[in-house]
DOZA-907808 format. One record per residue (C-alpha): residue number from 0; z negated, x negated, y. Coordinates in pm, 1 decimal, always signed. Layout:
residues N
REC | NUM | Z | X | Y
...
//
This chain:
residues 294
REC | 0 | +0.0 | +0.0 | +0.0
REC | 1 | +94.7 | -122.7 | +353.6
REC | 2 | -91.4 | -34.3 | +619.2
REC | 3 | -41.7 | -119.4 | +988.4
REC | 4 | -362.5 | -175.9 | +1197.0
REC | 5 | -238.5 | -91.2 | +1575.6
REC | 6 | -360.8 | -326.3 | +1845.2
REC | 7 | -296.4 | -450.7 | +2204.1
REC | 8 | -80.9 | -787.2 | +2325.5
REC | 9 | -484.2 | -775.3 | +2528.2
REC | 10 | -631.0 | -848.9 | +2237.4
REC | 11 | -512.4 | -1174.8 | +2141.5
REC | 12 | -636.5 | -1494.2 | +2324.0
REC | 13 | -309.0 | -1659.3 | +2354.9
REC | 14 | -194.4 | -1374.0 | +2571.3
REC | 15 | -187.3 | -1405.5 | +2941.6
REC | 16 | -333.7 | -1059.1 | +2985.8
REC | 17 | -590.7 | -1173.7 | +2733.8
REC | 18 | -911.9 | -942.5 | +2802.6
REC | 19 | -1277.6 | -1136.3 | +2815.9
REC | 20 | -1376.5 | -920.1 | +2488.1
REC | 21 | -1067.0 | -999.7 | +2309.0
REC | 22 | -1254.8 | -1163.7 | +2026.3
REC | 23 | -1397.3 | -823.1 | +1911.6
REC | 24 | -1083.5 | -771.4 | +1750.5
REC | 25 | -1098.9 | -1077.5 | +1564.4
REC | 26 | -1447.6 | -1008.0 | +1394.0
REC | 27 | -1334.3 | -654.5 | +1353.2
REC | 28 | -972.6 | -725.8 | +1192.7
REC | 29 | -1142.0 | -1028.8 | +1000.2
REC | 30 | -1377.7 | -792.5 | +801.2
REC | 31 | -1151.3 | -513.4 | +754.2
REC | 32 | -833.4 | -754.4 | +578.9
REC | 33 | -956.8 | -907.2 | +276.3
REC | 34 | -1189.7 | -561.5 | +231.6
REC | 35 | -873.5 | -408.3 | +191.0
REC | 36 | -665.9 | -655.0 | -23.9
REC | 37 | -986.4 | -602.7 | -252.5
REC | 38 | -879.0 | -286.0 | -280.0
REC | 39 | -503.0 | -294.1 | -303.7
REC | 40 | -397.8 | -282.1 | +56.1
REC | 41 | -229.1 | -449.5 | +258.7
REC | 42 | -344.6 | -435.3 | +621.9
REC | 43 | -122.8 | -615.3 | +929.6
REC | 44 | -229.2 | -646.1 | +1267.3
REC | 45 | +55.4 | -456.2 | +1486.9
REC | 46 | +83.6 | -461.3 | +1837.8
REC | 47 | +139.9 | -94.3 | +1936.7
REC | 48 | +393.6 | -120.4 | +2253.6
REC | 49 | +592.7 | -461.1 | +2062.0
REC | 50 | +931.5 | -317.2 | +2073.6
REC | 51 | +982.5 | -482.1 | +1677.0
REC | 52 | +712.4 | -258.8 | +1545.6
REC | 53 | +855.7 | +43.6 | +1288.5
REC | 54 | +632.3 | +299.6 | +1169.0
REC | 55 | +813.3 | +389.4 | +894.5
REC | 56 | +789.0 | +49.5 | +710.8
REC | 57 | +420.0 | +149.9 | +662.1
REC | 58 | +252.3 | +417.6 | +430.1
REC | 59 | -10.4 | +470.3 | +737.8
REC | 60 | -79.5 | +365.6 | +1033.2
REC | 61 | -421.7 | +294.7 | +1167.7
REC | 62 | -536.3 | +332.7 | +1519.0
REC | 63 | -709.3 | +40.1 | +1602.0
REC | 64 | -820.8 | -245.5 | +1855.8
REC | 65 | -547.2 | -20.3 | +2128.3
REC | 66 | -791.1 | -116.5 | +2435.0
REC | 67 | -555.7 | -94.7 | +2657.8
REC | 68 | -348.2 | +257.7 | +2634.6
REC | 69 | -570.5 | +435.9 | +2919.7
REC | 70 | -354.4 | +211.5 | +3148.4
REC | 71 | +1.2 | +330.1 | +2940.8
REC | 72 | -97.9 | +664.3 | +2847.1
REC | 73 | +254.1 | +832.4 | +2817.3
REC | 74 | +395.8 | +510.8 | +2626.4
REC | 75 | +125.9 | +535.5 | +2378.9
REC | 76 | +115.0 | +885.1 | +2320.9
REC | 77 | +528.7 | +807.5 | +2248.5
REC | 78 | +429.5 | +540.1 | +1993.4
REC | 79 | +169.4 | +749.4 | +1829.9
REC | 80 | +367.8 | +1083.1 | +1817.1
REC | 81 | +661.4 | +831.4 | +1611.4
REC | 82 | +408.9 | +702.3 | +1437.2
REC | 83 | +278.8 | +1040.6 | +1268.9
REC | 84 | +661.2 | +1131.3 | +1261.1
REC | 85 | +735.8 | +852.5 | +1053.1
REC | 86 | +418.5 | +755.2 | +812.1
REC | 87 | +56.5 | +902.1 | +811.6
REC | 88 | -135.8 | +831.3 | +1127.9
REC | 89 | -532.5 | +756.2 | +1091.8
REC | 90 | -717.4 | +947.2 | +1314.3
REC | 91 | -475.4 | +1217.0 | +1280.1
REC | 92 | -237.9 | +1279.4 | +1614.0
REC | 93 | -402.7 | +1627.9 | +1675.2
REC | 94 | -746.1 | +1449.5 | +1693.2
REC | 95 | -616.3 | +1138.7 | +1877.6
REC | 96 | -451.2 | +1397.1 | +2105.5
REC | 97 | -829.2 | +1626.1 | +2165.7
REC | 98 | -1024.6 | +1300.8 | +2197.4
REC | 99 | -815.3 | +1090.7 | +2415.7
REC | 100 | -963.2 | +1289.4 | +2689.0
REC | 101 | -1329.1 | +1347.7 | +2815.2
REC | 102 | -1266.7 | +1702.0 | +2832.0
REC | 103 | -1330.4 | +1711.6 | +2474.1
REC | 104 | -1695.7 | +1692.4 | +2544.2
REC | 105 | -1684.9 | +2067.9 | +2644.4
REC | 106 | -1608.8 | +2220.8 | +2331.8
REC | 107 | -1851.9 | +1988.5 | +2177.7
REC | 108 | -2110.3 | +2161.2 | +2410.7
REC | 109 | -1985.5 | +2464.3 | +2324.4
REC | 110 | -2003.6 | +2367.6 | +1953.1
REC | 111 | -2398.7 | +2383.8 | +2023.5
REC | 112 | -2405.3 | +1912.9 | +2056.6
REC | 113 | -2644.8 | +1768.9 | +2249.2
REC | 114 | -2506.8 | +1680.8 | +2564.5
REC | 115 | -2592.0 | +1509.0 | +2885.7
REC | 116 | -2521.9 | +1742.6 | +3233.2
REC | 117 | -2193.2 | +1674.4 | +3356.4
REC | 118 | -1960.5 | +1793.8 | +3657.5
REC | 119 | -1609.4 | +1780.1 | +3627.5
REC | 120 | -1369.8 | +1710.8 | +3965.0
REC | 121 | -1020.3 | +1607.5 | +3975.8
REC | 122 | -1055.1 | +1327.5 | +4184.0
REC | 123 | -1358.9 | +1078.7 | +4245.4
REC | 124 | -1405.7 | +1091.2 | +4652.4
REC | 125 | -1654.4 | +1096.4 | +4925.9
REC | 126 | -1669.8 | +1511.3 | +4870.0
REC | 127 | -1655.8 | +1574.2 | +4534.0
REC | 128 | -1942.8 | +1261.7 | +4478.6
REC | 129 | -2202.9 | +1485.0 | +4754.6
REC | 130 | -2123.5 | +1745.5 | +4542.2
REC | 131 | -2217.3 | +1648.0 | +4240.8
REC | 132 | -2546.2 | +1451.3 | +4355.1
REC | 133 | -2663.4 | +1824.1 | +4479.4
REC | 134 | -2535.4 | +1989.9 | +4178.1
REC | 135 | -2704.7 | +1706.7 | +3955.5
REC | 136 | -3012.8 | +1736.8 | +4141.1
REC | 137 | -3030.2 | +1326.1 | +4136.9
REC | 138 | -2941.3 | +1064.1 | +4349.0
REC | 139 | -2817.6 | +792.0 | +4113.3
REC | 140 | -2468.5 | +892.3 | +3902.7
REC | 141 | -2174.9 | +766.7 | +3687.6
REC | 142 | -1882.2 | +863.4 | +3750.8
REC | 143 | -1578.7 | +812.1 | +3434.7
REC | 144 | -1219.8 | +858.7 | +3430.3
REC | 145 | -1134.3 | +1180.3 | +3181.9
REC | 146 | -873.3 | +907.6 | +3043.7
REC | 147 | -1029.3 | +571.8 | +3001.3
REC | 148 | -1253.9 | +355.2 | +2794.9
REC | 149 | -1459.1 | +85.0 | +2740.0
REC | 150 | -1614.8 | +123.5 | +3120.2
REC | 151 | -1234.5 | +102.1 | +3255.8
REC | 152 | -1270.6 | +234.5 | +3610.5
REC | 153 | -1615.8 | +380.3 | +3589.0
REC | 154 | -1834.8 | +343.0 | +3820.0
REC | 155 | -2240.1 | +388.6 | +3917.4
REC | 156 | -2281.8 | +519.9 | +4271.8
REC | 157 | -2666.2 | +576.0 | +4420.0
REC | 158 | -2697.8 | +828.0 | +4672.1
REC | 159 | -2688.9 | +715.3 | +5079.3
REC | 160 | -2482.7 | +398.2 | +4960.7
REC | 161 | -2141.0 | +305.9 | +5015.7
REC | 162 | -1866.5 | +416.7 | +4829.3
REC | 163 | -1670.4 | +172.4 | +4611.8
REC | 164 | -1331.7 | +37.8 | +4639.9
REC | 165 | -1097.1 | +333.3 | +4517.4
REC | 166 | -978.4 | +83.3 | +4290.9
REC | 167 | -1326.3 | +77.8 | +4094.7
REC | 168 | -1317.4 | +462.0 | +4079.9
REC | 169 | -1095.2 | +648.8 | +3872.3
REC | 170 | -759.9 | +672.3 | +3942.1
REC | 171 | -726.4 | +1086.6 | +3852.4
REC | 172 | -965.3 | +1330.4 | +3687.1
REC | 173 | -1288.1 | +1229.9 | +3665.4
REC | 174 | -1631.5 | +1343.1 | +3533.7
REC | 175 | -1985.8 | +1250.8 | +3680.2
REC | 176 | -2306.9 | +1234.5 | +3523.7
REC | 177 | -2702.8 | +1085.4 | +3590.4
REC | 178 | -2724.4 | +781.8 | +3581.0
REC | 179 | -2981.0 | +740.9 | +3231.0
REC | 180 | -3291.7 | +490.5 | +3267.4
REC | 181 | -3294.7 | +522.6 | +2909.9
REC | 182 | -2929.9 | +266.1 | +2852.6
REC | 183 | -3149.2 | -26.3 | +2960.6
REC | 184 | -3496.4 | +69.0 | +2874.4
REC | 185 | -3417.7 | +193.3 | +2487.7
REC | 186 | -3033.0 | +115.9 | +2440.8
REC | 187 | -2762.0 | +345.1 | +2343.7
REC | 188 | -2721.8 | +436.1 | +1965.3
REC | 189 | -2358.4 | +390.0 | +1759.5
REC | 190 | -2356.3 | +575.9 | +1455.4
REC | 191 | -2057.9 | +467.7 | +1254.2
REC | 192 | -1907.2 | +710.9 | +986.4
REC | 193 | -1599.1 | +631.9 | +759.7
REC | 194 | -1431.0 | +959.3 | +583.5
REC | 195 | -1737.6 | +1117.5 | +702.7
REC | 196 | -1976.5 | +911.1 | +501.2
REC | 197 | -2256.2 | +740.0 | +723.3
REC | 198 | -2169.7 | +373.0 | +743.2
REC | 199 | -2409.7 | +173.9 | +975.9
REC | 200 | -2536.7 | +215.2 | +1312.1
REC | 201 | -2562.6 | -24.4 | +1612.7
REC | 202 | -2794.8 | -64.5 | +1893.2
REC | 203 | -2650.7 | -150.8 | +2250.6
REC | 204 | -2772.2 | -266.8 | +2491.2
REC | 205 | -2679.4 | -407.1 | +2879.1
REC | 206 | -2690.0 | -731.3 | +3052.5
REC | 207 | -3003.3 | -760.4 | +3280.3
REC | 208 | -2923.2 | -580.3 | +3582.9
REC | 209 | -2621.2 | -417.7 | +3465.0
REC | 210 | -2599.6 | -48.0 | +3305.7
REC | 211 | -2314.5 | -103.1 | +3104.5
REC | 212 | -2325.3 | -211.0 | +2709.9
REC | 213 | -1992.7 | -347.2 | +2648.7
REC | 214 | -1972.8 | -720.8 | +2544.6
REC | 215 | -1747.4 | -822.6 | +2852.8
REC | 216 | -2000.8 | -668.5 | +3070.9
REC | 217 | -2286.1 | -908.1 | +2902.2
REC | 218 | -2436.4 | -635.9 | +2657.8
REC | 219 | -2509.5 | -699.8 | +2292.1
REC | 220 | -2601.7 | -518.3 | +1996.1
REC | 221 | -2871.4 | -525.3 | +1714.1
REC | 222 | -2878.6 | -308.4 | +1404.3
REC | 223 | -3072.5 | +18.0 | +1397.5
REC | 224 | -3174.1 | +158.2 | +1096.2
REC | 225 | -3161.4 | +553.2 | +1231.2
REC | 226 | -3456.2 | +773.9 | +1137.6
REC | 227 | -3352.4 | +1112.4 | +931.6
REC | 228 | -3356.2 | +1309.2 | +1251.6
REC | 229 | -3140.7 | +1090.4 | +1418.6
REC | 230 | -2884.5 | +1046.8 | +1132.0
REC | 231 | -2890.0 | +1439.4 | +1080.8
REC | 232 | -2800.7 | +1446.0 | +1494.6
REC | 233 | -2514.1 | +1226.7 | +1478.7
REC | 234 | -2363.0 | +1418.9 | +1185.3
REC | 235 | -2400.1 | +1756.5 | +1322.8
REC | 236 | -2213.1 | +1637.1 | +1593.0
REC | 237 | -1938.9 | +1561.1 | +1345.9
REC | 238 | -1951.1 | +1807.3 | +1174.6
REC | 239 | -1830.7 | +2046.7 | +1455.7
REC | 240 | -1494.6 | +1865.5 | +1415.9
REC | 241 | -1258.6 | +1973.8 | +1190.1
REC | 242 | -973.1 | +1713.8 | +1036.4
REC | 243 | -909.0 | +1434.7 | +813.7
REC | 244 | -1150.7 | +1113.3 | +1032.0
REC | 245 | -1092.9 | +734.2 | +858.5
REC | 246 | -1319.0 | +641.0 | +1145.5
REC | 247 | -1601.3 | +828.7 | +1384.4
REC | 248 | -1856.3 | +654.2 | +1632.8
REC | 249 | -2079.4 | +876.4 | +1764.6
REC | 250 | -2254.5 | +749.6 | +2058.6
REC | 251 | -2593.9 | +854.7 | +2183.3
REC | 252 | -2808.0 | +773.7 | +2445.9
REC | 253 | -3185.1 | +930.8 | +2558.0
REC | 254 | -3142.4 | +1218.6 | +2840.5
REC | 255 | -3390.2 | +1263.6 | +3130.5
REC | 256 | -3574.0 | +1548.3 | +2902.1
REC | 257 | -3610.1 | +1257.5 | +2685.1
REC | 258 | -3380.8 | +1415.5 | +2373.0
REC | 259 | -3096.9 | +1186.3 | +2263.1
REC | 260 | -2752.3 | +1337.5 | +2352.7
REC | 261 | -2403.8 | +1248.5 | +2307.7
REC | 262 | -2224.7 | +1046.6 | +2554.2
REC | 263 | -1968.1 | +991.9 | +2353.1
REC | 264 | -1759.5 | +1078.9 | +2021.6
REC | 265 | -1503.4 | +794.3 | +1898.5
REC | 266 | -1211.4 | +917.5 | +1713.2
REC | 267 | -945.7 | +691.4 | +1896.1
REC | 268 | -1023.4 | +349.4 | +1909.2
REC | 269 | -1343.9 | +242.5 | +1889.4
REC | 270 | -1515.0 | -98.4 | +1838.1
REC | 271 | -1652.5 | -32.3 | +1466.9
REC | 272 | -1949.1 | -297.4 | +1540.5
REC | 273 | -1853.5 | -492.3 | +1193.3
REC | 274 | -2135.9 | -746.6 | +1271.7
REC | 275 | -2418.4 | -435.5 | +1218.9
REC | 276 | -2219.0 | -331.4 | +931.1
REC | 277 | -2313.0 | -581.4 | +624.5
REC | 278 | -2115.5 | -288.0 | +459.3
REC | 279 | -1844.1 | -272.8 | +703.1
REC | 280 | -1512.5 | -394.4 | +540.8
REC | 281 | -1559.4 | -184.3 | +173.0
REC | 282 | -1692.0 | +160.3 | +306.7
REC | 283 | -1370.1 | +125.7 | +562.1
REC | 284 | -1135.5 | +36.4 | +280.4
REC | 285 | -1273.1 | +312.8 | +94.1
REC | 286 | -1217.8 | +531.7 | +308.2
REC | 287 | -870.1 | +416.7 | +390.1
REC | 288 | -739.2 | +449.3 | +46.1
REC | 289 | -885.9 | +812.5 | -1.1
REC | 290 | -693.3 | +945.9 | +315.7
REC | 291 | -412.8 | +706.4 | +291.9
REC | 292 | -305.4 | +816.9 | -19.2
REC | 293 | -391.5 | +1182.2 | +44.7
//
């Protein structure tokens, strides 16, 4: 079985566009391969946009290490609508499709998940920022893009201080939440699933003085071994999604009414924290080869 693992020209050090994380993928991609020749696949690295790469020559595409498609969103929803065309895309495109943007975390909400109060706006300026301090009912926020990742264009903004550059805002829709004490006093939680089954789960945590947990921010990450009420959380959450999922992160972080609560559900492509996961590589090629050959 041949399987293509998609990933950015970003991710590679030898590229001039070369992101400060880029060895994530590397750690990643270096667990997953030979767990998956073990099992009678064979997985390639693929960039997604490299004009060389055909789906078809594949029996299923993964989406994986794609870190930079918020900035090429049409191209890569092109690429991934071929690629489900033309072999078996992992997440599925419907799911790729729902999750790709933030808006998905209403119908979670509606679902009945845990979730952290959030105001929507369709742009992130002077206005709609007042607005939602007083709807918030705090003065210290973070405000997302609806399409991004990783931190891309996100921004924290205390109340009475000057806005930032537009170019460290988000470029379109955004949404805006409290800022959470909780990121750098506890961490935020990564529960990591594979074909639904409960793989490992990772504890992030910032940089001193910073509020954000990705690696090229300064954060790091310890394993947590989740309590039953925490595990039983994470998979409710997932289990309000319908589909065929290779992969799931869900993502939760401690709420002013001190309850954890989603801040985010992974179904794109997430970091899979293979360094937490001494089981990593075999419950992903497990899980692969189920829905692969499905």
């Amino acid at each position: 079985m041949r399987v293509a693992f998609l990933t950015a020209s970003c991710m590679f050090k030898s590229s001039p566009d070369a992101r400060k994380d880029h060895w994530e993928h590397d750690l990643e991609f270096g667990a997953l391969q030979p767990a998956c020749a073990a099992d009678g696949i064979q997985l390639e690295a693929r960039i997604w946009d490299s004009p060389d790469f055909d789906p078809g020559f594949y029996d299923a595409i993964v989406v994986g290490t794609c870190w930079d498609y918020m900035e090429k969103p049409e191209a890569f929803g092109a690429c991934l609508t071929r690629c489900a065309r033309e072999s078996r895309l992992l997440n599925p495109l419907d799911i790729v499709r729902w999750n790709k943007r933030k808006t998905y975390l209403k119908d979670l909400a509606d679902r009945g998940a845990p979730m952290i109060p959030t105001v929507w706006a369709e742009a992130a300026n002077t206005e709609t920022i007042s607005e939602a301090f007083e709807a918030l009912g705090c003065e210290d926020i973070v405000v997302k893009p609806v399409l991004g990742a990783g931190a891309w264009r996100q921004a924290r903004i205390r109340k009475g201080e000057r806005m930032p550059d537009a170019g460290d805002l988000p470029p379109a829709e955004c949404m805006i939440q409290p800022f959470l004490p909780s990121v750098s006093q506890e961490g935020e939680y990564a529960f990591l699933f594979f074909n639904r089954r409960f793989s490992h789960c990772a504890l992030k945590r910032p940089a001193a003085g910073d509020y954000r947990v990705q690696s090229e921010y300064g954060g790091s990450e310890t394993i947590h071994t989740p309590s039953e009420q925490e595990l039983a959380l994470a998979s409710s959450v997932l289990d309000s999604v319908d589909g065929d999922l290779l992969y799931a992160r869900v993502d939760m972080l401690r709420g002013l009414d001190g309850q954890l609560a989603v801040i985010e559900l992974e179904l794109i492509e997430p970091y899979l924290y293979p360094e937490q996961g001494p089981e990593f590589g075999p419950n992903f090629a497990a899980a692969l080869k189920a829905l692969a050959a499905g």
